[in-house]
Every structure is written in structure tokens, then in C-alpha cells.
N, C-alpha and C positions, 0 to 999 in steps of 0.2 A: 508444470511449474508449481512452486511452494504456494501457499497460503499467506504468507509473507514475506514481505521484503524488506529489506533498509535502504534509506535514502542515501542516496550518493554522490546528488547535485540536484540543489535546491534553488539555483539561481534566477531562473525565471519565477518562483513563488515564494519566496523566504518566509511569509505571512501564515502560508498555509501548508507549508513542509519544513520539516525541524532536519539537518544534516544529520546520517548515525542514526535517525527515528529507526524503529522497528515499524511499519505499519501493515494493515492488513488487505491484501489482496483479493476482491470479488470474482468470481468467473463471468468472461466476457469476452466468447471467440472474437467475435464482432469486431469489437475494441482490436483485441491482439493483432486480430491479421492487417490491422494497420499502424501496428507497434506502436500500440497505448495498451495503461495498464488503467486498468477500475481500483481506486485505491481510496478508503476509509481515510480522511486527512483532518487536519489540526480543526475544521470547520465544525463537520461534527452535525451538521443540520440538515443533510441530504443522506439518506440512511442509503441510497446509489450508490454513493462516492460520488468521485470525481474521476477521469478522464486527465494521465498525465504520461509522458513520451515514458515508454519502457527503458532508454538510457538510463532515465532519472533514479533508477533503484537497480538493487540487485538481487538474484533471489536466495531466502536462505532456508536452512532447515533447522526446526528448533524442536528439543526433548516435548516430549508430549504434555507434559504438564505446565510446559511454558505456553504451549499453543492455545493451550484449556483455559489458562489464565489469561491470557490476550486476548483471545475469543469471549469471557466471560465480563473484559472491562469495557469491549465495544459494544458488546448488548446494550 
């Protein structure tokens, strides 16, 4: 799976996921094989993530220097 995703339904957390966000995906079998994803969100104070149902996004791929830069703002 990509590195990120877009939010697709944000209904259960509107606070803490923006609809159409790009956000960024952590690896976390764990997580997955009970369809969640580890996902970088609007919070911003748990360098983890968060824990949200894999529905809730989609996954995308993005030119390399989009990723470089997305990666570089979540540092």
C-alpha cells in the first residue's frame, strides 16, 4: 500500500480528519490485518498516529517529489 492516502469519510472524526486531506500512512501490519490504518492526522502530537478504519481513506500514489515534500512537512 502507498505511503498515503486521502480521506474519503471523515464522519466519525471531522475534528481530526479534513475530507480530500492527503495524509500520511505509517506501517503497521498489526493495525492492518484488522483493517486500520496508522495515519499522521489533523492532531499532530502523537508522532504514532492514530489508529482509523482503512474505509476511511483511499490509497494513492503521488510523483516523488510530492511525497518528498509531504514527508518533509510532517517531520
Amino acid at each position: 500500500m502507498s505511503d498515503f492516502v486521502i480521506c474519503i469519510n471523515n464522519e466519525s472524526n471531522p475534528a481530526s480528519l479534513i475530507l480530500g486531506k492527503v495524509y500520511r500512512r505509517l506501517p503497521d501490519t498489526e493495525a492492518e490485518s484488522h483493517n486500520l490504518l496508522r495515519i499522521i492526522d489533523e492532531d499532530k502530537s502523537e508522532s504514532d498516529g492514530y489508529l482509523y478504519p482503512k474505509s476511511m481513506f483511499a490509497p494513492i500514489e503521488l510523483p516523488e517529489v510530492a511525497e518528498q515534500a509531504l514527508m518533509a512537512a510532517s517531520d
